[in-house]
C-alpha positions as CSV (number, residue, x, y, z in Angstrom):
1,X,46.7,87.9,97.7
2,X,50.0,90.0,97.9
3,X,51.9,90.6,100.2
4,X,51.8,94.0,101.6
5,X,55.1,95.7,101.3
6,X,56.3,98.0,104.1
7,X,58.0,101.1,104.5
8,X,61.3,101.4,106.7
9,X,59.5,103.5,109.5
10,X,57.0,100.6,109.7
11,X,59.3,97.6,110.4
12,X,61.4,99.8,113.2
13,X,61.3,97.6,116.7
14,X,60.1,94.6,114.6
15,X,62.4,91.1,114.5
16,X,63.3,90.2,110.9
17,X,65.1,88.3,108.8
18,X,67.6,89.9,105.9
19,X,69.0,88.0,103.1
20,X,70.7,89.0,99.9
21,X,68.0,88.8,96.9
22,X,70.7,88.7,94.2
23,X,68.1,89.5,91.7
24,X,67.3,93.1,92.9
25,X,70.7,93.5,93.9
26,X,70.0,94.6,97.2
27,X,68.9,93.0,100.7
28,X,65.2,91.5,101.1
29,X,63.7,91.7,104.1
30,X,61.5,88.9,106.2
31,X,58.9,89.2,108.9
32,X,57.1,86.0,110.0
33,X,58.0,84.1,107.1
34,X,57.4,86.9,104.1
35,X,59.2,89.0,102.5
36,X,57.5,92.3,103.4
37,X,60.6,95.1,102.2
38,X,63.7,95.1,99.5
39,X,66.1,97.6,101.1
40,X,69.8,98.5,100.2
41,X,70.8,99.6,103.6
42,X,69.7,98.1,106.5
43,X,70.4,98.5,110.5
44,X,69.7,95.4,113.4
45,X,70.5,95.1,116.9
46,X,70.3,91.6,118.8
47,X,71.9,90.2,115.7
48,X,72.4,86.0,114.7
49,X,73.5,84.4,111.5
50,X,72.0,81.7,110.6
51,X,73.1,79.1,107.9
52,X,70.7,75.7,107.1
53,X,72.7,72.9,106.8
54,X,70.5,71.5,104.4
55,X,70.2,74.2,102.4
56,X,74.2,74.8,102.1
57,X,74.1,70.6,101.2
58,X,71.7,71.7,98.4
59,X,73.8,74.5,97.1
60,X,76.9,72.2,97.3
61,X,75.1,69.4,95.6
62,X,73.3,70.7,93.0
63,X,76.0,73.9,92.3
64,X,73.3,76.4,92.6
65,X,72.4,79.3,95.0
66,X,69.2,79.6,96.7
67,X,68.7,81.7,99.9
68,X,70.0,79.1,103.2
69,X,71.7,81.8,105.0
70,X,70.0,84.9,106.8
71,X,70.7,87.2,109.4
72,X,67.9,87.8,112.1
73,X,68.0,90.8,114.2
74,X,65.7,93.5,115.6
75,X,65.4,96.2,113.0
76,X,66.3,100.0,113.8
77,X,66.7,103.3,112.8
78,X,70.7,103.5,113.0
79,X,73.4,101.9,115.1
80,X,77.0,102.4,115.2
81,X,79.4,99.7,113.9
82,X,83.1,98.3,114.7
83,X,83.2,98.5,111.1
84,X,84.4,94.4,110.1
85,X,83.1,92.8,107.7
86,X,81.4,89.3,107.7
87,X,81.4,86.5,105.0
88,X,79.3,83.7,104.0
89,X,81.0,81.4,100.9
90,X,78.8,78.1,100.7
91,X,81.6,76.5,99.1
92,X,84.4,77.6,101.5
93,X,82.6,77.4,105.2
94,X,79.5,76.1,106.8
95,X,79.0,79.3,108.9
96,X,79.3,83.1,108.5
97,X,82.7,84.9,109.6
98,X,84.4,87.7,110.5
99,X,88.0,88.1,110.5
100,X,88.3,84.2,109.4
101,X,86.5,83.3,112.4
102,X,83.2,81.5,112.5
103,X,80.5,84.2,114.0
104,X,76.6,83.4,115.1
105,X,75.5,86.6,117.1
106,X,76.8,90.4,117.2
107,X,75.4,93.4,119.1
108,X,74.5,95.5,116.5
109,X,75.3,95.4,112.4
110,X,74.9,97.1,109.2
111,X,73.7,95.3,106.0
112,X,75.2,98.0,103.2
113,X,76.4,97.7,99.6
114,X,75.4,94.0,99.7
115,X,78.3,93.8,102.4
116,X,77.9,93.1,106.5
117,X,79.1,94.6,108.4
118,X,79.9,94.3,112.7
C-alpha cells in the first residue's frame, strides 16, 4: 500500500522529521516513521538535530552515505531566521554545527536550497 503523500497545508502543527534525499535533490519529509512529503523549502519551530552514531559508524566504515542525520521540529507556515548556517560532514564531526560549534536544538530554522539554516 503507498504511502499517502501530503500537501504543505496538511503537515502545518504536525512534528516531523526532515532529511536531505540527495536523489530528488531536495529535502524529504517524515511523520511517524514515513516519508509522507519531498519539499525544497521547509520552515520548523522547536527544532533538534539529531545524528545516529551508528549510522555515521556505517557511513565511516563502509564510505557510503545513507540518511543517519535528521532534523526534527514542529512544521509551520513561516518563521523568521538569524540567518547562520548549520553543517553536518560525517567525515569531519559526529554532530551538526553552526559557526564551528556542535548544535542539537534551535528555536526556529529554515531548511532551503539543500542548506540550514538558524
Amino acid at each position: 500500500m503507498p504511502t499517502r503523500k501530503y500537501k504543505r497545508e496538511e503537515l502545518i502543527g504536525e512534528r516531523v522529521a526532515v532529511y536531505r534525499n540527495l536523489r530528488t535533490g531536495n529535502f524529504s519529509v517524515q511523520r511517524k516513521g514515513l516519508v509522507v512529503a519531498h519539499l525544497e523549502e521547509i520552515h520548523l519551530t522547536d527544532v533538534e538535530f539529531r545524528v545516529s552514531q551508528a549510522g555515521r559508524n556505517r557511513v565511516l566504515e563502509e564510505q557510503q552515505k545513507n540518511v543517519h542525520a535528521k532534523v526534527w521540529g514542529t512544521f509551520v507556515d513561516e518563521v523568521e531566521v538569524e540567518g547562520l548556517p548549520v553543517r553536518y560532514n560525517p567525515y569531519k564531526t559526529e554532530t551538526f554545527e553552526c559557526a564551528s560549534e556542535p548544535i542539537f536544538e534551535a528555536d526556529s530554522c529554515i531548511l532551503k536550497d539543500n542548506k540550514v539554516w538558524v
